[in-house]
C-alpha positions in Angstrom: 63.3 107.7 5.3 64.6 103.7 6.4 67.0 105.8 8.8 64.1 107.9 10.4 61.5 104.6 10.6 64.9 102.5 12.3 65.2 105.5 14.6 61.6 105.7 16.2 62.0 101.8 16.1 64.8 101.9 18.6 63.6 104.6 20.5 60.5 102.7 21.0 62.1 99.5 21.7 63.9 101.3 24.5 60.8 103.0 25.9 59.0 99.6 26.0 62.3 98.4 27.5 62.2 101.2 30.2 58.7 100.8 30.8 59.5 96.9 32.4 62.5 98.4 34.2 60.9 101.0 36.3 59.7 99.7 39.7 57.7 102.9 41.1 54.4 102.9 40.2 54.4 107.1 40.0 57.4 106.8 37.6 56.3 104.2 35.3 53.2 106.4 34.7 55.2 109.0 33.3 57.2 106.7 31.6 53.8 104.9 29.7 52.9 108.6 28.9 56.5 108.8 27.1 56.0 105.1 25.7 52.5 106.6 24.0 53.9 109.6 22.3 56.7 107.5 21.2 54.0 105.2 20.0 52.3 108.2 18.3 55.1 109.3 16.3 56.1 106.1 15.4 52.3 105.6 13.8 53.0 108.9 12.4 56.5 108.2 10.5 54.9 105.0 9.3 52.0 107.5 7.8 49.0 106.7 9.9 48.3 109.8 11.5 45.0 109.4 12.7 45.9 106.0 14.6 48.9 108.3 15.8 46.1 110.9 16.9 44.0 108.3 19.2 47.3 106.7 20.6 48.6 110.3 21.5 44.9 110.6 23.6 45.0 107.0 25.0 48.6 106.5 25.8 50.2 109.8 26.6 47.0 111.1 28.2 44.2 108.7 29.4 46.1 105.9 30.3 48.4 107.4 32.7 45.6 110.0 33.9 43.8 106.5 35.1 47.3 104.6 36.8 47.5 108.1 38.5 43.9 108.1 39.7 44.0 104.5 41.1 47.1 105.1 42.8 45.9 108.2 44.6 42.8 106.2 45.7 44.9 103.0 46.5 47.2 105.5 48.8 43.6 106.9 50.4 42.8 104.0 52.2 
């Protein structure tokens, strides 16, 4: 189990990481809709599944549903 809970650590720590590093505002949105489920199953491993549950819905889903939306209205005018 230590191996699995250092595992989803790095992985998040590289998603956060790749999150920072990605300039266009169309990638990083997919790339903050990784970050959340990687967020998700990291609540999960560390046994909090319904935290995991919201965070899947915010970050994998809402959040990145909203960046999109204001960029296709910020391209509009």
């Amino acid at each position: 189990m230590e191996l699995l809970h250092g595992l989803v650590l790095v992985l998040v720590a590289v998603g956060g990481t790749a999150v920072v590093f990605t300039r266009d505002p169309l990638a990083q949105s997919m790339v903050v809709s990784f970050y959340g489920i990687l967020l998700g199953i990291l609540f999960f491993v560390f046994r909090a599944p319904d935290v995991a549950l919201s965070q899947i819905v915010v970050g994998a889903v809402a959040l990145p549903t909203m960046i999109l939306l204001a960029l296709a209205k910020a391209n509009q005018e």
